[in-house]
LUMRO-821366 format. One record per residue (C-alpha): residue number from 1; x negated, y, z negated. Coordinates in nm, 2 decimals. Layout:
N
atom num: NUM	x: X	y: Y	z: Z
...
//
This chain:
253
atom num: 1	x: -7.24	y: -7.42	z: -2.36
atom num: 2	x: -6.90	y: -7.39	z: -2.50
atom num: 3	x: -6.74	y: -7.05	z: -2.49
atom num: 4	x: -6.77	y: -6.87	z: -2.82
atom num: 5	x: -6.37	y: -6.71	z: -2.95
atom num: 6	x: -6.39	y: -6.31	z: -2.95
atom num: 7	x: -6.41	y: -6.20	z: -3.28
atom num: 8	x: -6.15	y: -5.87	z: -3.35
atom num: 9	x: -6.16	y: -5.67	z: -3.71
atom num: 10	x: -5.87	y: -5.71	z: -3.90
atom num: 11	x: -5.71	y: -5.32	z: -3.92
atom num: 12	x: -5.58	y: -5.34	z: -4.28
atom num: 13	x: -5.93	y: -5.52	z: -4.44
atom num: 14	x: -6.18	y: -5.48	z: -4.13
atom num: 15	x: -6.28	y: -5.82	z: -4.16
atom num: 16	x: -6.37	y: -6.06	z: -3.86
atom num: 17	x: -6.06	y: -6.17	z: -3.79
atom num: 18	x: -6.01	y: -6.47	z: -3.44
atom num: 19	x: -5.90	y: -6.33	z: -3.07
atom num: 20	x: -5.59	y: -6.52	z: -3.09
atom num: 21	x: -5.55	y: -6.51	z: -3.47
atom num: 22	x: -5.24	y: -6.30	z: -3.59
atom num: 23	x: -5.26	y: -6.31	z: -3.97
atom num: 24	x: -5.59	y: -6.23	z: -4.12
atom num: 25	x: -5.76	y: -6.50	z: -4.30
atom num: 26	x: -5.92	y: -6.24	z: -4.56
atom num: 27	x: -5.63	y: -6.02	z: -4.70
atom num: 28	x: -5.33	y: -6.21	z: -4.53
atom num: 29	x: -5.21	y: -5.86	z: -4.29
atom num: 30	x: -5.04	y: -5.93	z: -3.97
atom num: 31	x: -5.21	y: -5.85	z: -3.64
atom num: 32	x: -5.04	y: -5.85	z: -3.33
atom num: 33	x: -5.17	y: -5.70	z: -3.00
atom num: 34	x: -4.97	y: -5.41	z: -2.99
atom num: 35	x: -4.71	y: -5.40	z: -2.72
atom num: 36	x: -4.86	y: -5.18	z: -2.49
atom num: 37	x: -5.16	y: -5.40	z: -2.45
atom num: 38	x: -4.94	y: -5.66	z: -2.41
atom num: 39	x: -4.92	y: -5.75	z: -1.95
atom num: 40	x: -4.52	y: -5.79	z: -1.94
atom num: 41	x: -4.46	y: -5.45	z: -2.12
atom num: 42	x: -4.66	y: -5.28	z: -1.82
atom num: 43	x: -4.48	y: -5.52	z: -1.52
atom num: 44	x: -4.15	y: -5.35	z: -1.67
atom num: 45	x: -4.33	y: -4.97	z: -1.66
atom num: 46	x: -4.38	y: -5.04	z: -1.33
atom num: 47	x: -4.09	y: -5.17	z: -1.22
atom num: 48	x: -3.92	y: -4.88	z: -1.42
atom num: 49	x: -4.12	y: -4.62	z: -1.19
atom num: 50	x: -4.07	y: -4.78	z: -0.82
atom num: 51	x: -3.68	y: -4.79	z: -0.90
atom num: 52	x: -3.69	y: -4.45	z: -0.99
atom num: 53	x: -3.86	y: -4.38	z: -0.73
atom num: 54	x: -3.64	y: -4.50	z: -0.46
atom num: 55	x: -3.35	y: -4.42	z: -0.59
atom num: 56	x: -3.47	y: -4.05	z: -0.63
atom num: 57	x: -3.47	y: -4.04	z: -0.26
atom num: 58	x: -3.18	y: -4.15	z: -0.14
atom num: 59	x: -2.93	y: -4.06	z: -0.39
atom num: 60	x: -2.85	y: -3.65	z: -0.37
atom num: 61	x: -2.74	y: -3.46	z: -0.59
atom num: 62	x: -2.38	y: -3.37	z: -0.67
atom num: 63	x: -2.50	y: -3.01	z: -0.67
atom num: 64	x: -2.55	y: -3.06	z: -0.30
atom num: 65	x: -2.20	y: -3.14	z: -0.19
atom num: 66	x: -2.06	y: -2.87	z: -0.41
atom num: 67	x: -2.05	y: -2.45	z: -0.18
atom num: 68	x: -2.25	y: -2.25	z: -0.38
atom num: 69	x: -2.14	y: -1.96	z: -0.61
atom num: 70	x: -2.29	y: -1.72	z: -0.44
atom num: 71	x: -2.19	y: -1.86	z: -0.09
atom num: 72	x: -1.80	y: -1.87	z: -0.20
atom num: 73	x: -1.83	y: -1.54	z: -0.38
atom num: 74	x: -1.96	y: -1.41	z: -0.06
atom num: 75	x: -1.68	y: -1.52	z: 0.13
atom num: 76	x: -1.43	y: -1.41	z: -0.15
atom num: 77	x: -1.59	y: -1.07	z: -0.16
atom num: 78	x: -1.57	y: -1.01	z: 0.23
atom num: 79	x: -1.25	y: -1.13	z: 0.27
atom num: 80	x: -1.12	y: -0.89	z: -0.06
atom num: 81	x: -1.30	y: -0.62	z: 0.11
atom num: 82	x: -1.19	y: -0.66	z: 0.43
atom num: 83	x: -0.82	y: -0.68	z: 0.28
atom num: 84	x: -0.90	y: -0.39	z: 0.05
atom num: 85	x: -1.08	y: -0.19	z: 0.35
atom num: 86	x: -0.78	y: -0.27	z: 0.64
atom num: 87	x: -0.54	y: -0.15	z: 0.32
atom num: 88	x: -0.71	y: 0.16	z: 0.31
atom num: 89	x: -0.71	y: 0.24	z: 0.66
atom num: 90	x: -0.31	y: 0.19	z: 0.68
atom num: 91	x: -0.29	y: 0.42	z: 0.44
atom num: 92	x: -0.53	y: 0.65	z: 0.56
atom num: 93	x: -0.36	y: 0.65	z: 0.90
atom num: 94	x: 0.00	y: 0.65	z: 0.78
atom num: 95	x: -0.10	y: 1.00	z: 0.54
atom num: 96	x: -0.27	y: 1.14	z: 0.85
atom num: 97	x: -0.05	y: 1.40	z: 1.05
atom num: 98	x: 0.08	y: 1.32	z: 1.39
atom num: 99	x: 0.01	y: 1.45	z: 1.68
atom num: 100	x: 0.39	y: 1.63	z: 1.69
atom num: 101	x: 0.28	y: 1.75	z: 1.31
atom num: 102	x: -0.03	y: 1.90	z: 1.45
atom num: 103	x: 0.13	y: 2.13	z: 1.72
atom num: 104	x: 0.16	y: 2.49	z: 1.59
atom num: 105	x: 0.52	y: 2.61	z: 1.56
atom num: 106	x: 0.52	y: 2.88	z: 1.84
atom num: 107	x: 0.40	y: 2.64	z: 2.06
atom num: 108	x: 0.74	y: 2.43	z: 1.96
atom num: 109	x: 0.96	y: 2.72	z: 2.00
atom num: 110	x: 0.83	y: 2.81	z: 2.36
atom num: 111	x: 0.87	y: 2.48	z: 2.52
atom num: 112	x: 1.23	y: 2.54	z: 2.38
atom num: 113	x: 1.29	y: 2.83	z: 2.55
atom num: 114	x: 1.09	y: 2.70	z: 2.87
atom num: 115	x: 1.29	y: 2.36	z: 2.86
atom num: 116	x: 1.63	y: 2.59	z: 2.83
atom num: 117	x: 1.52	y: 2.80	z: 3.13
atom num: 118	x: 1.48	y: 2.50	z: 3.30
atom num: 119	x: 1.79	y: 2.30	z: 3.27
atom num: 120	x: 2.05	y: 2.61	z: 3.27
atom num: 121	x: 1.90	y: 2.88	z: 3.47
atom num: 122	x: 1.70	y: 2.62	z: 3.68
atom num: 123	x: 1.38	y: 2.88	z: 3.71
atom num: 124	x: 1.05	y: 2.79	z: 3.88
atom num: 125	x: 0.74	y: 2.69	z: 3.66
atom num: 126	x: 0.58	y: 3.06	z: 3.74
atom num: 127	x: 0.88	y: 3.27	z: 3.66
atom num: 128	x: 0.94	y: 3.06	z: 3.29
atom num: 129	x: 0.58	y: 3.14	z: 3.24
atom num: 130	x: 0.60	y: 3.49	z: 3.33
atom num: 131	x: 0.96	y: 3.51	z: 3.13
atom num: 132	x: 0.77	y: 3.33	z: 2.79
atom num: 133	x: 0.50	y: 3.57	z: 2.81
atom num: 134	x: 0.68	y: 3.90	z: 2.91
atom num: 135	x: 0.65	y: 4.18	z: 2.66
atom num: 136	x: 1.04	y: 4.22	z: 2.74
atom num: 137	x: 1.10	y: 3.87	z: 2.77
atom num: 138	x: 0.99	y: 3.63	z: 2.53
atom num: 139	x: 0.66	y: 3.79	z: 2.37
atom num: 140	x: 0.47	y: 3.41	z: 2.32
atom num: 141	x: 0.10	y: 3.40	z: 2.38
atom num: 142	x: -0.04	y: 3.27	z: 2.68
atom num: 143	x: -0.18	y: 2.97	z: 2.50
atom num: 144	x: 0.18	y: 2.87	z: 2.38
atom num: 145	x: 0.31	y: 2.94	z: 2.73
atom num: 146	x: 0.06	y: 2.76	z: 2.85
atom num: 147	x: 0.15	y: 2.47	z: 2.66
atom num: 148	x: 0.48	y: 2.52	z: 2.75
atom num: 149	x: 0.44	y: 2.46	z: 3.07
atom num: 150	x: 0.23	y: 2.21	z: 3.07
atom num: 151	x: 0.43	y: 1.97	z: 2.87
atom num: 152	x: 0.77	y: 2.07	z: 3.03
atom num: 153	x: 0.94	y: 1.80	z: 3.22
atom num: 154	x: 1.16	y: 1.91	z: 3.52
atom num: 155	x: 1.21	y: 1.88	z: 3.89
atom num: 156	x: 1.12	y: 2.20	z: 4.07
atom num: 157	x: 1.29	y: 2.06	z: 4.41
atom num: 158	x: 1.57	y: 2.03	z: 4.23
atom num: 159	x: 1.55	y: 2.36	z: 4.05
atom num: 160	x: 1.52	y: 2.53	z: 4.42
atom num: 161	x: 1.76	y: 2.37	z: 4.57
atom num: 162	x: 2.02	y: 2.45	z: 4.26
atom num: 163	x: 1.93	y: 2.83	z: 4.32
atom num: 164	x: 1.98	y: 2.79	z: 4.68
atom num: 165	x: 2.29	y: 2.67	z: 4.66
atom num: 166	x: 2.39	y: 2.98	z: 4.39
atom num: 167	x: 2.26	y: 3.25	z: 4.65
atom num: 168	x: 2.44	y: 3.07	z: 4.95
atom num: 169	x: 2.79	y: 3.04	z: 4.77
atom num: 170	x: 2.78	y: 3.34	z: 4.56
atom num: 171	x: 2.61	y: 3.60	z: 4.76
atom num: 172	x: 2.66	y: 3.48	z: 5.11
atom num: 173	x: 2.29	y: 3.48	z: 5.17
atom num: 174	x: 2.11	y: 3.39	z: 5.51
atom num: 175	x: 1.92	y: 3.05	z: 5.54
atom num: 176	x: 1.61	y: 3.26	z: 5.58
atom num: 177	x: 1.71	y: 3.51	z: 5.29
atom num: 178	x: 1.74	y: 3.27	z: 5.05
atom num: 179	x: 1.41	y: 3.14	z: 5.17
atom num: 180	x: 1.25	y: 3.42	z: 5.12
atom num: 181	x: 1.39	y: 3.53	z: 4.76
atom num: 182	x: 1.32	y: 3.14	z: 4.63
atom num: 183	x: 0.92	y: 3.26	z: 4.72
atom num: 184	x: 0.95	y: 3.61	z: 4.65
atom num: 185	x: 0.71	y: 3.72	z: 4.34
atom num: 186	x: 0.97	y: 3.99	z: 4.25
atom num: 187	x: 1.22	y: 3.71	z: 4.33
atom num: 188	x: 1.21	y: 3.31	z: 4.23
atom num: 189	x: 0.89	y: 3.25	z: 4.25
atom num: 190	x: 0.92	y: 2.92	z: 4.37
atom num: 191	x: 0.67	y: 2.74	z: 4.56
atom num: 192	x: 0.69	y: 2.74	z: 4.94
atom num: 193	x: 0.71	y: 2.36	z: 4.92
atom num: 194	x: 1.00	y: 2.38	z: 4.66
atom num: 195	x: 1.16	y: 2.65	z: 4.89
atom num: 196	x: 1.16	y: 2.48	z: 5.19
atom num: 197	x: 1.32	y: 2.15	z: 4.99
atom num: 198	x: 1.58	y: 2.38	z: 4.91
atom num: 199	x: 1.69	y: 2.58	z: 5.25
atom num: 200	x: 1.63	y: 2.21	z: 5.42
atom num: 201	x: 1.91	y: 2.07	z: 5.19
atom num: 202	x: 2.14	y: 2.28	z: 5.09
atom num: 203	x: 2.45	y: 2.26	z: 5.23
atom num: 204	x: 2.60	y: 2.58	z: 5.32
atom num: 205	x: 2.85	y: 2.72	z: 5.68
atom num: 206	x: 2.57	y: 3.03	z: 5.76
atom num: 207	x: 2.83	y: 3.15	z: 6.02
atom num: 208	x: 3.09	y: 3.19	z: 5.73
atom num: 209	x: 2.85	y: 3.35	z: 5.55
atom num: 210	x: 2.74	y: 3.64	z: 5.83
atom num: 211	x: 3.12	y: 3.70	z: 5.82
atom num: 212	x: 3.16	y: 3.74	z: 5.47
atom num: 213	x: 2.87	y: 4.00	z: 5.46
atom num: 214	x: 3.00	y: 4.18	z: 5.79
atom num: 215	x: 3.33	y: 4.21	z: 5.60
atom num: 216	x: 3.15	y: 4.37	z: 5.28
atom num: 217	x: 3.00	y: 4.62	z: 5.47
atom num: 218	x: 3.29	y: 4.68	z: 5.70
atom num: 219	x: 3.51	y: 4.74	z: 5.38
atom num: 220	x: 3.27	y: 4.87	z: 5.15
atom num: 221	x: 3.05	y: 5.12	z: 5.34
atom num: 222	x: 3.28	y: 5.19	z: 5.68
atom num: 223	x: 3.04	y: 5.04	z: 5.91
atom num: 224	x: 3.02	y: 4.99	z: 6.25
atom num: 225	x: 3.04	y: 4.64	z: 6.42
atom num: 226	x: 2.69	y: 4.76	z: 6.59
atom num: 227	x: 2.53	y: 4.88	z: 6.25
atom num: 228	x: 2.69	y: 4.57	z: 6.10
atom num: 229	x: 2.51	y: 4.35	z: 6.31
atom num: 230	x: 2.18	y: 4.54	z: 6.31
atom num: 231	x: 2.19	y: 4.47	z: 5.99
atom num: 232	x: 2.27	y: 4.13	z: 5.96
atom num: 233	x: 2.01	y: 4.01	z: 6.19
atom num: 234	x: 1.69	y: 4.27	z: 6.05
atom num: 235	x: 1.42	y: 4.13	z: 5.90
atom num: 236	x: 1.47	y: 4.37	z: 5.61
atom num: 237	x: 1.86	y: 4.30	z: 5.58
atom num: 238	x: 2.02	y: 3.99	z: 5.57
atom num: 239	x: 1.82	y: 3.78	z: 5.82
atom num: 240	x: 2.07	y: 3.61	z: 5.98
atom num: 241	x: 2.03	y: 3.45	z: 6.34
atom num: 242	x: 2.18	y: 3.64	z: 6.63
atom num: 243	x: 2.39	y: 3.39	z: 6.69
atom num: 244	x: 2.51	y: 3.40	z: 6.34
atom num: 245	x: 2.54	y: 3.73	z: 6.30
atom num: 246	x: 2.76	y: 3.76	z: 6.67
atom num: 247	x: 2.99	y: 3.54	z: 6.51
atom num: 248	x: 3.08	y: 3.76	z: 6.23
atom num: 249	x: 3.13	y: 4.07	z: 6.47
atom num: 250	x: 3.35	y: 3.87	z: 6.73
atom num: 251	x: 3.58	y: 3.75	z: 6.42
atom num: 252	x: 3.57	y: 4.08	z: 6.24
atom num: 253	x: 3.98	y: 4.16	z: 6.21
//
């Protein structure tokens, strides 16, 4: 039985119009098969989709390669900040007062004076002090003596031994008076350490010095050679070694 042709309505008149028929035979209308019906428009749909497709994954997207705004504006910010922020603390620092700014003035003034006691009248550490603080010395507090001290630079050996030398050329002192008037609290005030320095290297003829003392008290208050030498050898005189002192008698003139 032979295959009978599909009959389609004709969409201008509705008539039976052939399958393959493209011009109805009634009112004369074109009827194509609309494209989409058509099997090569759907082919190209699909090819259209698996290109897309692909290319969809492995193509990236420029926006990918490119820092972000808010990446490189993070950046820019910390490093402005951090410029801004290292800016500020130069400034702060160079506006803050130094240490030397921060010291009161009487503290100043009283290393000063303790430095000058020092270097000209070579004192010892306690007697500066006592001198700064002394209501008939210098009148500083004890804080600004204190600091004084503290922060004064000198060489007590050297002090010592510059007195030493003062009493021994100047007042024809023993080896053991000047010892004791280096440590003396109504004296030097020296440390025995720094005393001993002293005594140990000054230079000085202790023989010439008994005889220079015997001769003061021989002109001065008419003593006897015997009294002389009693009194050059006591331990509350001139404490001078017997040998020392017999020298001085036996060249008495």
């Amino acid at each position: 039985m032979a295959k009978q042709p599909k009959i389609r309505v004709c969409k201008n008149c509705n008539n039976p119009l052939p399958e393959r028929a493209t011009v109805c035979p009634s009112c004369g209308a074109k009827n194509k098969k609309p494209i989409y019906k058509k099997w090569w428009f759907w082919l190209i749909i699909a090819l259209i989709v698996i290109g897309a497709a692909s290319s969809g994954g492995t193509e990236s997207d420029p926006s990918d390669n490119q820092p972000s705004s808010s990446v490189s504006s993070g950046i820019d910010n910390d490093a402005t900040s951090g410029d801004v922020s290292s800016g500020e603390t130069e400034d702060a620092s160079s506006n803050e007062p130094s240490e030397t700014d921060s010291i009161p003035k009487e503290y100043k003034s009283a290393l000063k004076k303790a430095e000058s006691y020092s270097d000209i009248m070579h004192m010892s550490k306690a007697a500066i002090y006592d001198q700064l603080v002394s209501e008939y010395g210098e009148q500083f507090s004890e804080e600004a003596a204190q600091y004084a001290i503290d922060n004064l630079v000198a060489d007590w050996n050297a002090n010592a031994l510059a007195k030493a030398e003062d009493y021994a050329k100047t007042m024809q002192m023993s080896k053991a008076g000047i010892y004791d008037q280096l440590i003396s609290e109504y004296g030097e005030k020296f440390t025995p350490e720094e005393a001993q320095y002293a005594v140990d290297n000054v230079e000085a003829d202790w023989k010439a010095n008994a005889l220079a003392k015997a001769e003061s008290y021989q002109e001065m208050m008419s003593m006897s050679p015997s009294a002389i030498y009693d009194q050059l050898v006591s331990e509350y005189g001139e404490k001078f070694t017997a040998e020392e002192a017999q020298y001085a008698i036996d060249n008495l003139s």
